[in-house]
N, C-alpha and C positions, 0 to 999 in steps of 0.2 A: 540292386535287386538281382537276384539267380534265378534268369531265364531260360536256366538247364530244363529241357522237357524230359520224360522217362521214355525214351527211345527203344525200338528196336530192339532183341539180343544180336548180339555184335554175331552170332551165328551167319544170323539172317542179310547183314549186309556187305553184300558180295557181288562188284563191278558199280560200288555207290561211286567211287574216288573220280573218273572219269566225267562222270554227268558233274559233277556236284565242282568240279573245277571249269564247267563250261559254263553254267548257272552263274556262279563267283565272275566271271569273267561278263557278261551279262548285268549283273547288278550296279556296274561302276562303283564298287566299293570306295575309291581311292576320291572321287567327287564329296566336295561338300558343299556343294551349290543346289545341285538337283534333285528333284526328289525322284526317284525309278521304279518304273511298274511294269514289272515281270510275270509273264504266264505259264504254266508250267502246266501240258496235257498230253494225252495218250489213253491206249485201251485199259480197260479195269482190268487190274491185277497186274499191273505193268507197274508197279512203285513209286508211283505219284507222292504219295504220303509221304512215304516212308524216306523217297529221297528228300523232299520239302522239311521232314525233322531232322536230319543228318545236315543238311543246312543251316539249319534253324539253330541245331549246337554248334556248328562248329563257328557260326561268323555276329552269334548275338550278341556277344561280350564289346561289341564293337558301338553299339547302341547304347543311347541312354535311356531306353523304352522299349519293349518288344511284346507281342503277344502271337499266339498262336491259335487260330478258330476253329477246331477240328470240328468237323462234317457240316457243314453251313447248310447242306440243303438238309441234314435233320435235324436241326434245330426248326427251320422254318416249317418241317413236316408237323412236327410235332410240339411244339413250344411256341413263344410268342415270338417267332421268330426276330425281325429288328432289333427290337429294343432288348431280347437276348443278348442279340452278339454284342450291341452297344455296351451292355452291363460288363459283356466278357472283357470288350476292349479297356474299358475302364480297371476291371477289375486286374488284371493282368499287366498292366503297363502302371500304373500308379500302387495296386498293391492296397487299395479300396475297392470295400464294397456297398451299395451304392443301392440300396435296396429301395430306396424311398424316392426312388425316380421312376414315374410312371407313363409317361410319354416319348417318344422321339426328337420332338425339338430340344427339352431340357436335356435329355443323355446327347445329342449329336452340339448344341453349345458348349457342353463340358468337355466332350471329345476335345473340339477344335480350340478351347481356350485353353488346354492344359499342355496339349502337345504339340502346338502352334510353334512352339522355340525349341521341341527336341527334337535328336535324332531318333525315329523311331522305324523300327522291324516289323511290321504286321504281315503275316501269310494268312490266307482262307483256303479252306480245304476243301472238296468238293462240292464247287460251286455246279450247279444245273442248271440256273437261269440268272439272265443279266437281272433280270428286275432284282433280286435278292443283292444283289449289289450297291443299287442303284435304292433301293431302300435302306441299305445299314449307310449309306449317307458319305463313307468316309471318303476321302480324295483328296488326291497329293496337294492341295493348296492347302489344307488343313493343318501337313506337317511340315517341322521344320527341314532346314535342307539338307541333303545326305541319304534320308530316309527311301527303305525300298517297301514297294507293297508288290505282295508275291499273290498270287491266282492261281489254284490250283484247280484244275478243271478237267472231264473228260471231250470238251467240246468246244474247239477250237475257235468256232465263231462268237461263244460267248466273251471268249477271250480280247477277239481282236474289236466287239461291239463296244465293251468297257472301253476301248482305247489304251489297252496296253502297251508299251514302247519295242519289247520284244516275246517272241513264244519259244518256248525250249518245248520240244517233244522229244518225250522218253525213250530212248532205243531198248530193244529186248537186248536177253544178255547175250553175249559172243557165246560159243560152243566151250571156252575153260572157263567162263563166269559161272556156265550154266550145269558143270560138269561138278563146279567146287561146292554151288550151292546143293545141290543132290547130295551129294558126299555125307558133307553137313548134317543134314538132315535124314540122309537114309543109313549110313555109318557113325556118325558123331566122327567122322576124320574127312580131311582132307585130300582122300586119295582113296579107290576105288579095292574093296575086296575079293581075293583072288577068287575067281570062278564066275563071275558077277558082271564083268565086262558088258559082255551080247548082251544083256538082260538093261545094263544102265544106260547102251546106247539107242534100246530102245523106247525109255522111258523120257531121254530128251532129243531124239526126235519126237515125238510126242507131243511135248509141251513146248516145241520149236523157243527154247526160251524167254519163255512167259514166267517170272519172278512166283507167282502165285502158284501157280499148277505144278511148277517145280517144288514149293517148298509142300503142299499138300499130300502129295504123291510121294515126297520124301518122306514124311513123318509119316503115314500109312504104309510104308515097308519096313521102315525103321525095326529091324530085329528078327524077319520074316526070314526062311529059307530060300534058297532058288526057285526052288516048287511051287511057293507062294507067288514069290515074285513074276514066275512064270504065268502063273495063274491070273496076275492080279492085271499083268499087261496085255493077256489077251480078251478081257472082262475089259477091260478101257476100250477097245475097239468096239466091243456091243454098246454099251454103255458109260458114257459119258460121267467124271467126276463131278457129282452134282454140285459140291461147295464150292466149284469151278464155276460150272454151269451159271450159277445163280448172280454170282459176282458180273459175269460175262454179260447175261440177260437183260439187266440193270440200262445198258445203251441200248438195245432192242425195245424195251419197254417203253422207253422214252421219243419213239418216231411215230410219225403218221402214219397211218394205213395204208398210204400208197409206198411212202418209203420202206415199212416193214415186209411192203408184196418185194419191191427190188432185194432186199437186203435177202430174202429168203430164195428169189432167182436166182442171187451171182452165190449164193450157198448151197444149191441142187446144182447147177447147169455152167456157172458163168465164171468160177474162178480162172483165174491165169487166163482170161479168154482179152485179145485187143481190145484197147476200152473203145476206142471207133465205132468198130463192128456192136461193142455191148450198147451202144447208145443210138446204133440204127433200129437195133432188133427192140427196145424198150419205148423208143418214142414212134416204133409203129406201131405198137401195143398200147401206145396211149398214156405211156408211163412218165413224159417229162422227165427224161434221162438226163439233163445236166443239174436240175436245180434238185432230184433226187440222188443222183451221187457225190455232186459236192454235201450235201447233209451227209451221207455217209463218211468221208472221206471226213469231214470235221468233227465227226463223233467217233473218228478213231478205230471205225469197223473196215472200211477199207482202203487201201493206196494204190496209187497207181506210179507204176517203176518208171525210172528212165526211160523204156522202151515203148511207152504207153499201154503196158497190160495191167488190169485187173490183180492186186494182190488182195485176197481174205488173208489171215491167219485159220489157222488149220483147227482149232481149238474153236473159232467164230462159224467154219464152216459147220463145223460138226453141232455147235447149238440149234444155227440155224434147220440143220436135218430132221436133229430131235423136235425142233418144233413142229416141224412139218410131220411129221408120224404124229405128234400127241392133238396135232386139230384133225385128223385124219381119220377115217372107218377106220375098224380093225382091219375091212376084208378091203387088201393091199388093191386090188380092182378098182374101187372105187377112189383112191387115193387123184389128186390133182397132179401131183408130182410124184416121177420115180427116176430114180438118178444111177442105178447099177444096171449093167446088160443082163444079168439075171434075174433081177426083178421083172424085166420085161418079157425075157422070156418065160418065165414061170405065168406071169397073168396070159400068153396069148399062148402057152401050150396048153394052157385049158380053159382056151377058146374064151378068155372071160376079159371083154373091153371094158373100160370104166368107162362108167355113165358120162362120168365129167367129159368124155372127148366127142369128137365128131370126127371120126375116120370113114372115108368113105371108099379108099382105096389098099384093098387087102396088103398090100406088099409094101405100106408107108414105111413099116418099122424096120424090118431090111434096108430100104432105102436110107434109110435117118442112120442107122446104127454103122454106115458104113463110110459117113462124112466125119471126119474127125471136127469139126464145126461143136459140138455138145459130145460130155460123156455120154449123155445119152437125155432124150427130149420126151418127156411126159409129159406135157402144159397146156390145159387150153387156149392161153391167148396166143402163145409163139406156136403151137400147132396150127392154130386159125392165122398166123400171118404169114408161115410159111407156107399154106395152102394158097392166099389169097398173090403172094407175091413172086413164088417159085413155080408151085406146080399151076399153074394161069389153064384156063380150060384152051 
């Protein structure tokens, strides 16, 4: 059976070779005893997929079975979910379809009776919750030995809840991964033209290489002038590429409310800041700072470096800004967070405090704006903790 999928344009896959030989390395290809289940996660628009199909072609032939369940958690948004993918599995690995099965036990007995002796390939693709797992029923006892099941997911604890044996996180692309796929996309060549230089190194610093944002931004210059281009990258600093945005949003959308208050903290005030100090300053605010930044850290929004600082992506920060302006008054006064020194200045040279704070000492913002501790601190609760904890009566 030809378990070739319709992949990618070979345009778009640039710095795949790397991942996809650590992956390989990962699966125990060379085992025919074990069956292996492999997680594959990172932030959206980092090429989850897309590396998962470039794998998917290049190591299926090796298989006597193979399927591929692209977007698992929309099929369960929208369809019957299970018994869906159940259909799909069948349908895809035996080459039948199977329409007159209407339950979960008869599709999950015919799974496990037919591919019980092969060697079989299943990936699932944007998996969002274990339960969706844990309902399509399948598990390595089911298959014959050899077999890998691959998990594709943005969130690493669903990964390691299944009981996967190892997790590959995606690395963004180096600076010539990130430079060729621009190219690509904004030239149709491999290589940068003359006059264009400044303009393309500002375009990936920008999208600090991010697979997505890079190839968006590529095909909207695609044919533009300088002038354009000029134009188009100082317009990305006001506003944000929404088809970016929305992809990005997607793991924001999906936290609780107190994790969506930190996640939009460390995106105004707390980037690159020690995670120490970020988890004194949030669990006196009341925010359960370790069981809400590990959530973040496993959904791929932020890391913490060797040195134990706070990394966002620069792309996450800036969502999270835009979010804070569009729940926000127009009249920037009234805003709970302001994260530029001229924002602050502008609302207190014309005398206008926002409701949201409790300042009761004329000269706090002078003070605050001169501790390199925050770019700069608008916030009611971290203003109310450093009242209650710094300035002590």
């Amino acid at each position: 059976m030809d378990c070739k999928l319709s992949s990618s344009p070979s345009s778009d896959l640039v710095g795949m070779d790397s991942p996809r030989q650590e992956l390989e390395k990962l699966l125990l290809l060379d085992s025919v005893d074990d069956v292996h289940v492999v997680g594959i996660c990172g932030m959206g628009g980092i090429g989850k997929t897309t590396l998962g199909m470039v794998l998917y072609d290049r190591i299926s032939h090796q298989f006597g079975a193979c399927c591929f369940i692209d977007d698992v958690s929309k099929m369960f948004r929208l369809h019957d979910g299970p018994l869906d993918v159940q259909k799909q599995i069948l349908h895809q690995t035996l080459g039948e379809d199977h329409h007159q099965i209407c339950n979960l036990s008869t599709a999950s007995n015919m799974i496990r009776r037919r591919l019980c002796r092969q060697r079989v390939l299943m990936i699932f693709d944007n998996v969002d919750k274990v339960e969706q797992l844990e309902k399509i029923g399948v598990c390595r006892e089911w298959l014959g030995g050899g077999s890998n099941i691959i998990i594709i997911s943005r969130d690493e604890h669903i990964l390691k809840n299944f009981g996967v044996d190892e997790v590959y996180k995606v690395p963004l692309l180096d600076w010539s991964n990130s430079l060729q796929l621009l190219c690509r996309k904004a030239f149709k060549l491999d290589h940068i033209l003359n006059s264009y230089e400044g303009l393309v190194n500002g375009i990936l610093h920008y999208a600090n290489g991010l697979p997505l944002a890079i190839k968006v931004l590529g095909s909207f210059l695609f044919g533009r002038d300088i002038s354009e281009w000029r134009s188009a990258l100082a317009r990305l600093r006001e506003s944000p590429e929404k088809d970016v945005m929305d992809v990005l949003r997607l793991s924001f959308d999906g936290l609780k409310e107190q994790e969506k208050e930190i996640f939009l903290h460390i995106a105004c005030f707390f980037n690159l800041v020690w995670g120490k100090y970020l988890k004194n300053v949030l669990n006196c605010c009341g925010f359960h700072a370790d069981i809400g930044l590990r959530v973040l850290i496993d959904k791929s929004l932020i890391s913490i470096d060797a040195d134990g600082f706070i990394r966002m992506h620069g792309l996450l920060e800036e969502l999270g800004r835009e979010i804070v302006q569009e729940n926000s008054s127009k009249e920037r006064r009234k805003w709970r967070r302001l994260w530029f020194v001229k924002q602050v200045e502008n609302v207190m040279l014309e005398k206008m405090v926002s409701s949201c704070l409790d300042i009761k000492k004329k000269n706090i913002f002078s003070f605050l704006l001169k501790l390199y501790i925050f770019e700069v601190l608008i916030c009611f609760p971290f203003l109310q903790w450093f009242r209650k904890r710094v300035l002590k009566p």
